[in-house]
PASEBA-1860 file (N, C-alpha, C; in nm, 3 decimals):
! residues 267
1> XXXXXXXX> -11.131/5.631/2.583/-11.133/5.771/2.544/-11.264/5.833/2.585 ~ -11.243/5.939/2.655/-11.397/6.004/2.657/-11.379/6.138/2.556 ~ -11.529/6.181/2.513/-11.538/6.277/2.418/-11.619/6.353/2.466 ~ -11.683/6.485/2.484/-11.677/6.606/2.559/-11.775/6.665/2.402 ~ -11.895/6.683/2.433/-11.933/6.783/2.329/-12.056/6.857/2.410 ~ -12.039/6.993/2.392/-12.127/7.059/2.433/-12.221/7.138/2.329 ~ -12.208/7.132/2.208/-12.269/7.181/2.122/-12.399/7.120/2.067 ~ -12.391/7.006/2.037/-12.461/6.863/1.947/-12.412/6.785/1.986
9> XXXXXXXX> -12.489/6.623/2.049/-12.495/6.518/2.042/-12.448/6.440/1.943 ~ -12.383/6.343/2.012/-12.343/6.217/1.900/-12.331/6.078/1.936 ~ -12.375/5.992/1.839/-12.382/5.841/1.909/-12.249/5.814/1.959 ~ -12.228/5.681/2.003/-12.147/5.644/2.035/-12.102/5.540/1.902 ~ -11.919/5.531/1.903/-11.890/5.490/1.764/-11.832/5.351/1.799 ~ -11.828/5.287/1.694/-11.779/5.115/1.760/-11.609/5.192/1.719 ~ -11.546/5.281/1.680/-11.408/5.227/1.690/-11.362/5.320/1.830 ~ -11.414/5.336/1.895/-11.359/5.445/2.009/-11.314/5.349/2.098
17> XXXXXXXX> -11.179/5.364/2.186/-11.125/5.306/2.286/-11.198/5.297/2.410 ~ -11.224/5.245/2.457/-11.247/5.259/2.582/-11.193/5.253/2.734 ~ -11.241/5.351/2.821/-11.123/5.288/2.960/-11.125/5.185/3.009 ~ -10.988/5.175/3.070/-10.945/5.005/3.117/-10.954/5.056/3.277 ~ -11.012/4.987/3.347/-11.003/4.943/3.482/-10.862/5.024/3.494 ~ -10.911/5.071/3.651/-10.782/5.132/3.744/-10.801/5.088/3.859 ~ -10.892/4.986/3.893/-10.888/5.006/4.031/-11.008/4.836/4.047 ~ -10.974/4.767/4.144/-11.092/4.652/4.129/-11.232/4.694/4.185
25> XXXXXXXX> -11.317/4.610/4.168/-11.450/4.664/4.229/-11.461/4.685/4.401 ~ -11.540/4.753/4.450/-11.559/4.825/4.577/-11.705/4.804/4.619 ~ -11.736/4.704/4.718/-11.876/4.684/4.750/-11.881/4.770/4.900 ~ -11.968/4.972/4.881/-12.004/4.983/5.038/-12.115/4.978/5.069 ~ -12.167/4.925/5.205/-12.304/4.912/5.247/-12.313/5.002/5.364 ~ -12.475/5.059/5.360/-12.474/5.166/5.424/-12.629/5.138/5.468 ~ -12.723/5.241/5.621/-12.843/5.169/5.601/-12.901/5.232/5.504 ~ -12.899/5.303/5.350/-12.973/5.339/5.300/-12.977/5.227/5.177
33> XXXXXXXX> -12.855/5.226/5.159/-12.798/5.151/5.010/-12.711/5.068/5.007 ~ -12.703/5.022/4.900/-12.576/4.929/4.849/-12.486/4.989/4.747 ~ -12.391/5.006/4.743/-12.283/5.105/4.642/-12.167/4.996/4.556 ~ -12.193/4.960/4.457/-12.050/4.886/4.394/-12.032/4.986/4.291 ~ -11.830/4.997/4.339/-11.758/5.096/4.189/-11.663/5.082/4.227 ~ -11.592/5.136/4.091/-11.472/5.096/4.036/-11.454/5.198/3.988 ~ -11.269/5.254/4.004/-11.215/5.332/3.876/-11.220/5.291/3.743 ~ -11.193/5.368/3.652/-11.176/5.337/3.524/-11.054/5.465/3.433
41> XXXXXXXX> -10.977/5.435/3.379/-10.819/5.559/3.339/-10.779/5.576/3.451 ~ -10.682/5.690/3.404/-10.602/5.731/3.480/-10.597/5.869/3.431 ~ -10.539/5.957/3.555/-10.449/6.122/3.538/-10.595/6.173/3.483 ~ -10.559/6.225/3.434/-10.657/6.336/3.323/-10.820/6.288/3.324 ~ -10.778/6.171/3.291/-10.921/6.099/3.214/-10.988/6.006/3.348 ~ -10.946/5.969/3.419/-10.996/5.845/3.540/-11.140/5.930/3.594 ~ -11.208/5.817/3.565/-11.347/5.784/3.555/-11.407/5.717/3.704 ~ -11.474/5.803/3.833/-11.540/5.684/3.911/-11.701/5.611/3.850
49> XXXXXXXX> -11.682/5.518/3.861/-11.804/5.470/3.778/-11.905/5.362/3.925 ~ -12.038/5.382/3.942/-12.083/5.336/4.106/-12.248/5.308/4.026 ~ -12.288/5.143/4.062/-12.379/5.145/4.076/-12.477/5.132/4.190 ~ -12.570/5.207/4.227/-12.636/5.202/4.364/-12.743/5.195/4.356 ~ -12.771/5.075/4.452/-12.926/4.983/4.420/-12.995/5.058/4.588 ~ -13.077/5.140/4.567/-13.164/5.162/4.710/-13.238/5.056/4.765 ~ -13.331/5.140/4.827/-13.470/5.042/4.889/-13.572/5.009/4.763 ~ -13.522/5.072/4.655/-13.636/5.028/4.526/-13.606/4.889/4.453
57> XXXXXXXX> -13.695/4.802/4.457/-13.643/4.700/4.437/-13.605/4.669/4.279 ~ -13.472/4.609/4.190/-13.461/4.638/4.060/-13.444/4.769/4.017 ~ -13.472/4.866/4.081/-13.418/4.955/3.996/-13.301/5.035/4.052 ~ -13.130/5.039/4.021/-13.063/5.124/4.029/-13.005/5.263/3.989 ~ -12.971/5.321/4.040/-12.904/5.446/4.000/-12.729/5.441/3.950 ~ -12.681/5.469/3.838/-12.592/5.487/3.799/-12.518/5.608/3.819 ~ -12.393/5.640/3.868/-12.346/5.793/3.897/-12.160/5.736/3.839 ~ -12.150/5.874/3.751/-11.986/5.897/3.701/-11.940/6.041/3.730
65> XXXXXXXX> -11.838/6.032/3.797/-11.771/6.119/3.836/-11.647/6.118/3.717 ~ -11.667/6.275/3.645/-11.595/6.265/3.546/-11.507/6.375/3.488 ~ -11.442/6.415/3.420/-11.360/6.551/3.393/-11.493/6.646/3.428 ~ -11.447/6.773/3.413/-11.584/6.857/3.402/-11.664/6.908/3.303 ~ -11.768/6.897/3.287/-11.857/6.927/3.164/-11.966/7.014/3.170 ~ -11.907/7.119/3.093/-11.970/7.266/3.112/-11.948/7.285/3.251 ~ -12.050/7.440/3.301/-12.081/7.517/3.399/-12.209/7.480/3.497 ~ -12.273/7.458/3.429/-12.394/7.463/3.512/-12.470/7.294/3.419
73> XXXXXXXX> -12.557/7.297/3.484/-12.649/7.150/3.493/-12.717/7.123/3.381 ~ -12.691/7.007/3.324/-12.761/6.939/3.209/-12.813/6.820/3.270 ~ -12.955/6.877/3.197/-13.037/6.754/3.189/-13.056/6.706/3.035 ~ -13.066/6.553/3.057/-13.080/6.480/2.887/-13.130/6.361/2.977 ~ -13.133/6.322/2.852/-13.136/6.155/2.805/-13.048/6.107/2.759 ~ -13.013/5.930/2.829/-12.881/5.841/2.801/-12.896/5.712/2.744 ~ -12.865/5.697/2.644/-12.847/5.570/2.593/-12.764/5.449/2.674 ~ -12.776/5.368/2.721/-12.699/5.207/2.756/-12.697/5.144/2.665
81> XXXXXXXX> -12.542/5.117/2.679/-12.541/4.967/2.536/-12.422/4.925/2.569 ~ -12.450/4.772/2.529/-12.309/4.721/2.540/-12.240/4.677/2.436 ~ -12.154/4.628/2.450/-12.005/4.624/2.316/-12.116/4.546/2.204 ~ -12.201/4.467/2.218/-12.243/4.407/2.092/-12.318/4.468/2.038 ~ -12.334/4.588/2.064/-12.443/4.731/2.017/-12.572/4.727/2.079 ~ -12.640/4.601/2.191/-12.750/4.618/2.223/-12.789/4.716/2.312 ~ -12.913/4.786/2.272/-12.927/4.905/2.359/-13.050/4.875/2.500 ~ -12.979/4.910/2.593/-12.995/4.837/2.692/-13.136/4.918/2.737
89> XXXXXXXX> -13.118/5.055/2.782/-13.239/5.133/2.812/-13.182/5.263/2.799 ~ -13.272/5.387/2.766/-13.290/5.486/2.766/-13.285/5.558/2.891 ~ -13.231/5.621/2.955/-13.271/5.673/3.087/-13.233/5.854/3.117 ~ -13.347/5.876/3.187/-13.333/6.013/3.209/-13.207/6.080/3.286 ~ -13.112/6.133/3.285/-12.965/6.188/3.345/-12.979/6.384/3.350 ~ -12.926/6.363/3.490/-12.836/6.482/3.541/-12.720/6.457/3.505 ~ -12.671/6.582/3.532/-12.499/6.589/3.431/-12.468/6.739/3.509 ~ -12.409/6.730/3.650/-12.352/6.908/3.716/-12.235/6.867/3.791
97> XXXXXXXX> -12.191/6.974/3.794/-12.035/7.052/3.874/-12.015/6.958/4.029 ~ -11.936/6.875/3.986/-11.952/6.817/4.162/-11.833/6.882/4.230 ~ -11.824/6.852/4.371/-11.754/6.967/4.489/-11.609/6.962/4.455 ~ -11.573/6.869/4.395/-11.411/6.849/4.363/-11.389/6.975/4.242 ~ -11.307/7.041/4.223/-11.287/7.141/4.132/-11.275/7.046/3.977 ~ -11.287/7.089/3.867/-11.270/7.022/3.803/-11.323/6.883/3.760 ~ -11.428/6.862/3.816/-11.496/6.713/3.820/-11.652/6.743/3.768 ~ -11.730/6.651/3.766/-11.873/6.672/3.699/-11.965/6.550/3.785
105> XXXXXXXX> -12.049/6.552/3.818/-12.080/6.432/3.826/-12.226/6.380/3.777 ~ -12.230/6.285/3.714/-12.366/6.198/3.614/-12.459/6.154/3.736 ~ -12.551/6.173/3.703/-12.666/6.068/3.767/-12.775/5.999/3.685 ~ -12.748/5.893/3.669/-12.841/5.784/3.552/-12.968/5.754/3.616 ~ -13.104/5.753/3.636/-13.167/5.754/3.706/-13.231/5.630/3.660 ~ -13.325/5.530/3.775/-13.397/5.410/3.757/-13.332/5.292/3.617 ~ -13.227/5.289/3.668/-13.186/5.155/3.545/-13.197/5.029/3.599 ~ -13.211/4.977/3.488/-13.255/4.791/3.552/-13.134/4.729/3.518
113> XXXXXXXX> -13.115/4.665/3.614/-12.987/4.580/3.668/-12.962/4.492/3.608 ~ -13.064/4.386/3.542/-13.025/4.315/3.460/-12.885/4.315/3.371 ~ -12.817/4.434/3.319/-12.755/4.425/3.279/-12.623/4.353/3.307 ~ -12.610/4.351/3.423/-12.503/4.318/3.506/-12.472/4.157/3.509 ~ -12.598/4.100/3.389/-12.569/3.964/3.372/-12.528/3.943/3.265 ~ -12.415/3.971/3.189/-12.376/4.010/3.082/-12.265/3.925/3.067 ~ -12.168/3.857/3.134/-12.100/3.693/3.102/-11.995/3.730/3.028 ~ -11.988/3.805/3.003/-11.859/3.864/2.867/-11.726/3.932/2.935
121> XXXXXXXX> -11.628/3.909/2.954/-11.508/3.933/2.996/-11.453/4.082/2.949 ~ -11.503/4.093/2.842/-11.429/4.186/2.776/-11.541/4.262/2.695 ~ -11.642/4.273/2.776/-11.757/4.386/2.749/-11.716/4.527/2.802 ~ -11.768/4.605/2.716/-11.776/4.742/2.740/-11.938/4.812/2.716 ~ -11.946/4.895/2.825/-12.082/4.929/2.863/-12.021/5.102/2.796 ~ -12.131/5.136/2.736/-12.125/5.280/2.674/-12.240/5.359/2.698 ~ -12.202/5.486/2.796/-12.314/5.570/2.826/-12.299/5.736/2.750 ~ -12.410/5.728/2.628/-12.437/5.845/2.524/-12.538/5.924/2.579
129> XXXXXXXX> -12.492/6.035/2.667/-12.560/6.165/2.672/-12.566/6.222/2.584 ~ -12.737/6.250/2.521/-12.784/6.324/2.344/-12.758/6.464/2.380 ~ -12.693/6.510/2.504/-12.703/6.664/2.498/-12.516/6.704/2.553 ~ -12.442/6.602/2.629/-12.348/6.632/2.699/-12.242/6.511/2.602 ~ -12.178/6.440/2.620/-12.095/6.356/2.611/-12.103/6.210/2.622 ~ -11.990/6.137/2.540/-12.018/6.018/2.553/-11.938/5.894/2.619 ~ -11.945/5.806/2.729/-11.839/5.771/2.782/-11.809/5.588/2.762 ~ -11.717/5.542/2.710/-11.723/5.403/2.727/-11.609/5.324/2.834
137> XXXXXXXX> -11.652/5.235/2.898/-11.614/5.151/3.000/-11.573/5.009/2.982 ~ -11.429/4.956/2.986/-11.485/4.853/2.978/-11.516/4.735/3.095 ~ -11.611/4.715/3.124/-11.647/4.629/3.285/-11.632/4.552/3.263 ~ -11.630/4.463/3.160/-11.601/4.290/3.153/-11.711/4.266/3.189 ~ -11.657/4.106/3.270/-11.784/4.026/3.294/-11.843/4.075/3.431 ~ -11.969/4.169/3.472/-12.057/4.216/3.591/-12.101/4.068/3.705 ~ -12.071/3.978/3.626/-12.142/3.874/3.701/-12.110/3.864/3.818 ~ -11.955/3.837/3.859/-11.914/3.814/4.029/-11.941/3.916/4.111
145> XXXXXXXX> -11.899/4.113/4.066/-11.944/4.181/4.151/-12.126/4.177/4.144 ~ -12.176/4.095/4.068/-12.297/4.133/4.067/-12.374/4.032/4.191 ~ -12.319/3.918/4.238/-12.326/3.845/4.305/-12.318/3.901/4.488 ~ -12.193/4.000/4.461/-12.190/4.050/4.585/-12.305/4.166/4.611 ~ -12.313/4.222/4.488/-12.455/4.314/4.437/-12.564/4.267/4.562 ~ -12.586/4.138/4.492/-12.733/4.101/4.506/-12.725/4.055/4.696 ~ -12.595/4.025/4.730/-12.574/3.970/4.923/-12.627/4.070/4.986 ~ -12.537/4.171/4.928/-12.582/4.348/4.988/-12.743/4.377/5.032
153> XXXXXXXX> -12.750/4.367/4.875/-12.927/4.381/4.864/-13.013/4.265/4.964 ~ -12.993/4.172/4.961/-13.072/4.107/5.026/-13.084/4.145/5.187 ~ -12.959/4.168/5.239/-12.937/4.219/5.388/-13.025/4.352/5.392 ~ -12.995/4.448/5.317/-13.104/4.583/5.275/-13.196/4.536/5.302 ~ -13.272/4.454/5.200/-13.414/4.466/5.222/-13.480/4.422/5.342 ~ -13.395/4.281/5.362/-13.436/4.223/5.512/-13.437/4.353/5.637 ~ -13.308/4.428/5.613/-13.342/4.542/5.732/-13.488/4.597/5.728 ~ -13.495/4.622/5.573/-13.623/4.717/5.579/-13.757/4.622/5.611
161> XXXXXXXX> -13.770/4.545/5.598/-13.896/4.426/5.596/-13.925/4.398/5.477 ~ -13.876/4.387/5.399/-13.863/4.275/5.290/-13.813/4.162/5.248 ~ -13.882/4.103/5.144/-13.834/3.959/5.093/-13.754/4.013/5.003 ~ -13.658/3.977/4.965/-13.573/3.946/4.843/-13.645/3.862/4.713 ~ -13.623/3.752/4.781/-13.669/3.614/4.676/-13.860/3.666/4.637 ~ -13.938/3.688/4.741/-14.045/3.739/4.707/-14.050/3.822/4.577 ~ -13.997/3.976/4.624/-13.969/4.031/4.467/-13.921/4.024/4.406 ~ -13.825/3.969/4.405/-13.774/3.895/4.228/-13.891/3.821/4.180
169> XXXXXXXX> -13.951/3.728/4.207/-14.042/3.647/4.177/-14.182/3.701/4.131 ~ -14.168/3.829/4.142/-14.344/3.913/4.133/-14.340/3.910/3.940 ~ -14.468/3.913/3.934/-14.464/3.989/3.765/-14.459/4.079/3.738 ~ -14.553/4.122/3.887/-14.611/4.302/3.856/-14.573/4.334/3.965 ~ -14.513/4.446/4.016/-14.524/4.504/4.114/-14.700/4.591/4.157 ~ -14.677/4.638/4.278/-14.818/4.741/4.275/-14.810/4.842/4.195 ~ -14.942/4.861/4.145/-14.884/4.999/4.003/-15.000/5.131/4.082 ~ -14.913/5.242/4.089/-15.010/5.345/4.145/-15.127/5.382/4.048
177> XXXXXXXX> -15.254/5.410/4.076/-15.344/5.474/4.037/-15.365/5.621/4.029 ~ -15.307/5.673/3.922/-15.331/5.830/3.896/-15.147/5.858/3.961 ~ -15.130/5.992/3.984/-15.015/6.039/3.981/-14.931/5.992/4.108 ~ -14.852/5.969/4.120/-14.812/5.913/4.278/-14.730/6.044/4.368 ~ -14.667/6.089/4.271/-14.643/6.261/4.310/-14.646/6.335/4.309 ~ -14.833/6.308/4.354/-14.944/6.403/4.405/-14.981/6.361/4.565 ~ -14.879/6.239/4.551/-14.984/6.181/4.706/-14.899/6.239/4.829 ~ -14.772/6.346/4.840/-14.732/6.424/4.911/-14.657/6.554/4.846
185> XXXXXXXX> -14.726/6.632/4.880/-14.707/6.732/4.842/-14.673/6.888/4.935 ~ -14.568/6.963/4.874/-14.532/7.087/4.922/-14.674/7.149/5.032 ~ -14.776/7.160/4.986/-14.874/7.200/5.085/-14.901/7.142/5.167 ~ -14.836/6.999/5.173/-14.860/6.899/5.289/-14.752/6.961/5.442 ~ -14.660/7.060/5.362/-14.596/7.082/5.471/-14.657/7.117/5.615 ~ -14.587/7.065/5.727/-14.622/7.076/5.870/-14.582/7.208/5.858 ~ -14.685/7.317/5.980/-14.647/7.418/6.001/-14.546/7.479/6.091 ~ -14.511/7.432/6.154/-14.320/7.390/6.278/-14.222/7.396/6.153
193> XXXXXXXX> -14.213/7.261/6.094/-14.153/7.277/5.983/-14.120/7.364/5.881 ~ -14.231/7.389/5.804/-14.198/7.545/5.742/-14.152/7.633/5.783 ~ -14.173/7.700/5.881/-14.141/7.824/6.000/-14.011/7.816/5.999 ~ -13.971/7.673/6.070/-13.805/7.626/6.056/-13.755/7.654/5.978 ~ -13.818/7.633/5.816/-13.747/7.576/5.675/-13.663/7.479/5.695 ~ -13.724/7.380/5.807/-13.656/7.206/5.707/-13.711/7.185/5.678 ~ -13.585/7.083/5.602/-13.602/6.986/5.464/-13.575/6.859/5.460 ~ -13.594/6.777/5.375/-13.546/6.606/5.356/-13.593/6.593/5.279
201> XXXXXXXX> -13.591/6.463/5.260/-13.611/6.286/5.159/-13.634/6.213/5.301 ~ -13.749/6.179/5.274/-13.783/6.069/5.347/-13.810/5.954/5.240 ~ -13.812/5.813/5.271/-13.804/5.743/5.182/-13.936/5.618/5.275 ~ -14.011/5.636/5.211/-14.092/5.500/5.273/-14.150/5.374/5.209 ~ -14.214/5.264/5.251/-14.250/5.159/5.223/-14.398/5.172/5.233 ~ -14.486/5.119/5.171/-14.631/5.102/5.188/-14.682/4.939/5.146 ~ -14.715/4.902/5.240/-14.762/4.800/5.276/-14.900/4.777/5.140 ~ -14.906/4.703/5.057/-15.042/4.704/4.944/-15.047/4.527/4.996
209> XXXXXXXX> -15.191/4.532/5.007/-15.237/4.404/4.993/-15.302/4.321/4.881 ~ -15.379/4.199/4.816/-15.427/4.159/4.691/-15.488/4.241/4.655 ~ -15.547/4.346/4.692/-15.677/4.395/4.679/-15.621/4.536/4.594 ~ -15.457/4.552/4.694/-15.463/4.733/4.615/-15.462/4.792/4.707 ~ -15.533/4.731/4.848/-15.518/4.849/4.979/-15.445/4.880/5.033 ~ -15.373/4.965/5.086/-15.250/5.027/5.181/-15.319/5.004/5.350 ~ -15.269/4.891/5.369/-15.211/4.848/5.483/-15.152/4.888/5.615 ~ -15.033/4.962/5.514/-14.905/5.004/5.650/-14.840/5.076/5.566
217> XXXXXXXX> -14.776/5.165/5.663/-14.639/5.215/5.625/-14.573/5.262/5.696 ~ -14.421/5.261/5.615/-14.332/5.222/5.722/-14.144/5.350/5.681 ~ -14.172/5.391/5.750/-14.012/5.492/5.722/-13.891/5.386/5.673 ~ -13.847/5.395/5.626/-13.705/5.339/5.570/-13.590/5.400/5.575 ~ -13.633/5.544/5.533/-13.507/5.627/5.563/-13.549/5.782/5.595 ~ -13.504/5.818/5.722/-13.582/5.881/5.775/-13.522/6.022/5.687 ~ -13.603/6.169/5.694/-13.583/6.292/5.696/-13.485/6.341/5.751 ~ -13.477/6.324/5.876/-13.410/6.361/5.987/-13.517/6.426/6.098
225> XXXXXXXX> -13.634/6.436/6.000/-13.706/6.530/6.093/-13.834/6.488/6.154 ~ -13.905/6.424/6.228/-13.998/6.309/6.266/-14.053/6.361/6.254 ~ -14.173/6.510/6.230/-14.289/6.546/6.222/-14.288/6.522/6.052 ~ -14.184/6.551/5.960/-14.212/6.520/5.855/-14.186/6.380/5.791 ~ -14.111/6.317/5.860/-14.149/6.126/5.837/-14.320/6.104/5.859 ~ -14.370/6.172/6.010/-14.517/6.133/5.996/-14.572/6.201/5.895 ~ -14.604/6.299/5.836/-14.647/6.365/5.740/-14.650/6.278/5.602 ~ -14.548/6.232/5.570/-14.499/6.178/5.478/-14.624/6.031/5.468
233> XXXXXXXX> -14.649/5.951/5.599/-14.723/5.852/5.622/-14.838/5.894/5.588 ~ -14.893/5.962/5.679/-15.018/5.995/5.673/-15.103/6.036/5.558 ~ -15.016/6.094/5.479/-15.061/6.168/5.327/-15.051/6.081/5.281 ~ -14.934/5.950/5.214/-14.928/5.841/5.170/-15.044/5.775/5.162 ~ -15.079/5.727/5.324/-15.183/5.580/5.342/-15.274/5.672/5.261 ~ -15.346/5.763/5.278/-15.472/5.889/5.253/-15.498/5.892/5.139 ~ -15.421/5.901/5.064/-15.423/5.935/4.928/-15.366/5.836/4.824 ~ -15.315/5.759/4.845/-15.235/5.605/4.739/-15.343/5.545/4.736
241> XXXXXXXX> -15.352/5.475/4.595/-15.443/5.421/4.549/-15.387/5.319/4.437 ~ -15.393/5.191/4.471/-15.357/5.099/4.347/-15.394/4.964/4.305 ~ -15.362/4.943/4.182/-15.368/4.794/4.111/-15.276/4.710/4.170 ~ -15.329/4.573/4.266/-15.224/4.472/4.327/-15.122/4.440/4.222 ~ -15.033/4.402/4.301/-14.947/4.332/4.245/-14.929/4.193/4.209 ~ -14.887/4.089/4.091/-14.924/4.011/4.065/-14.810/3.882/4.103 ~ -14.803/3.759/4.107/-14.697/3.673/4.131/-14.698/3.610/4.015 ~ -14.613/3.463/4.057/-14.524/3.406/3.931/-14.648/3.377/3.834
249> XXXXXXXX> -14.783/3.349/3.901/-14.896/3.295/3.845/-14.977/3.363/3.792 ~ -14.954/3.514/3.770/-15.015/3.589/3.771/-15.182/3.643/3.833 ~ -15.169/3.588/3.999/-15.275/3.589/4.052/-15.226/3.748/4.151 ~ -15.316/3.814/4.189/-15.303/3.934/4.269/-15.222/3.890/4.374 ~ -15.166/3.951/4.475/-15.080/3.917/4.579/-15.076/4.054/4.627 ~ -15.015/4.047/4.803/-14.973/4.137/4.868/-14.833/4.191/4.822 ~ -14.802/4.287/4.834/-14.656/4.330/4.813/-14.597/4.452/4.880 ~ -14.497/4.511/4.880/-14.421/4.630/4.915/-14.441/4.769/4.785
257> XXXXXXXX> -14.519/4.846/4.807/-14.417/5.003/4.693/-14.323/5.067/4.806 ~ -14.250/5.074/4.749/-14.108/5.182/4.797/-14.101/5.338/4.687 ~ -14.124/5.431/4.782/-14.103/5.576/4.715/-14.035/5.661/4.816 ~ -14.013/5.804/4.750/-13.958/5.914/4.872/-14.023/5.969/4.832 ~ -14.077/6.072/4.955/-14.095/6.211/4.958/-13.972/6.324/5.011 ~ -13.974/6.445/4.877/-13.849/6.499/4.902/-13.922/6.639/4.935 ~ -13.880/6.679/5.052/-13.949/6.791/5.125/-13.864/6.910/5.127 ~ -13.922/7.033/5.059/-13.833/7.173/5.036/-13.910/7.254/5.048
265> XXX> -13.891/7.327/5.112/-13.976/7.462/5.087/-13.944/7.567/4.995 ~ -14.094/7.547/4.964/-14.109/7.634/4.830/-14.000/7.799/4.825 ~ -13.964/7.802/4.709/-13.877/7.953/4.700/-13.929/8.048/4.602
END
């Protein structure tokens, strides 16, 4: 059952039904990402439910395509939990009008995957928007598609120049020093570019060594627009500044940060 409130928030209740699978899981790979989803109801109520793991390592994005809710764009905060009430993480969500008439679509932002090791057949994962609605699923056991999850991912990262097994194995990733999205910014715009008014997401890699120093960097997913992929570098190496990242031993180590810069001109 999904429940629809636009007025006030409400938890999610242990006697509410939840949807049953319509459809088996769907692994697509693409060079940006990895995409696994599944329907969930039918007619009225059928739910696409997609988790998509980028170039960030561990952290995915959750997106539901769902009846429509309200007019215009909600932002909140979402509760994760699964059937035994544990609450998995908090995460910041979009909630707007997607192109299909009648549809909405969620975006769960930076969730940790872990969940997906959850062993339970007959688990249900419940996502409580405190400002929009509340939806429960039931996925069962995540483990096998989570397996194909992780094949995906590994081919990903290898495209991009990464280890797999490396980062899983870190303690710490590199942690930025001071704001990190400050280190490209709207005034960074090229002047070609502006004039034009293009735009993108560029998505890059920066090379950090034991020390914290930026190394390299490296496009992952381009703009479309090569004066602002370089832009994107140049401001990066210039201005990033960080605490190494640590291994199983907790000794400093070299590692990868993965971020985007999303380029718009100002309105």
């Amino acid at each position: 059952m999904l429940i629809f409130l636009t007025s006030f928030p409400v938890a999610a209740k242990s006697d509410e039904t939840p949807l049953e699978p319509s459809s088996g899981w769907k692994l697509n790979y693409s060079k940006a990402s990895c995409e696994l989803s599944r329907n969930f109801g039918t007619e009225e109520n059928e739910i696409l439910f997609a988790i998509v793991q980028g170039p960030k390592f561990g952290s995915s994005e959750l997106i539901l395509i769902t009846p429509q809710i309200g007019i215009k764009g909600i932002y909140s905060k979402a509760d994760l939990l699964l059937s035994n009430g544990t609450k998995l993480d908090r995460r910041h969500t979009r909630i707007y009008p997607g192109s299909q008439e009648g549809k909405s679509i969620w975006r769960v932002f930076n969730v940790n995957t872990s969940f997906m090791n959850n062993g339970k057949q007959g688990d249900i994962l419940t996502i409580d928007s405190d400002k929009a609605s509340t939806v429960a699923l039931r996925v069962g056991d995540l483990s096998p598609p989570a397996k194909a999850l992780e094949k995906c991912q590994r081919d990903l990262f290898q495209t991009m120049g990464m280890n797999y097994d490396q980062l899983a194995s870190l303690k710490q990733f590199p942690k930025p020093k001071g704001n990190s999205g400050r280190w490209v910014m709207a005034t960074d715009y090229p002047k070609a570019a502006y004039k034009e008014r293009r735009e993108g997401k560029t998505q890059f890699r920066l090379d950090v060594d034991q020390n914290g120093k930026v190394e390299n960097c490296a496009i992952l997913v381009s703009s479309g627009h090569a004066d602002l992929d370089r832009e994107t570098c140049r401001k990066a190496v210039s201005r990033a500044r960080f605490s190494p990242a640590l291994d199983e031993n907790n000794q400093p180590t070299a590692a990868p940060w993965v971020s985007a810069a999303r380029w718009q001109v100002p309105r």
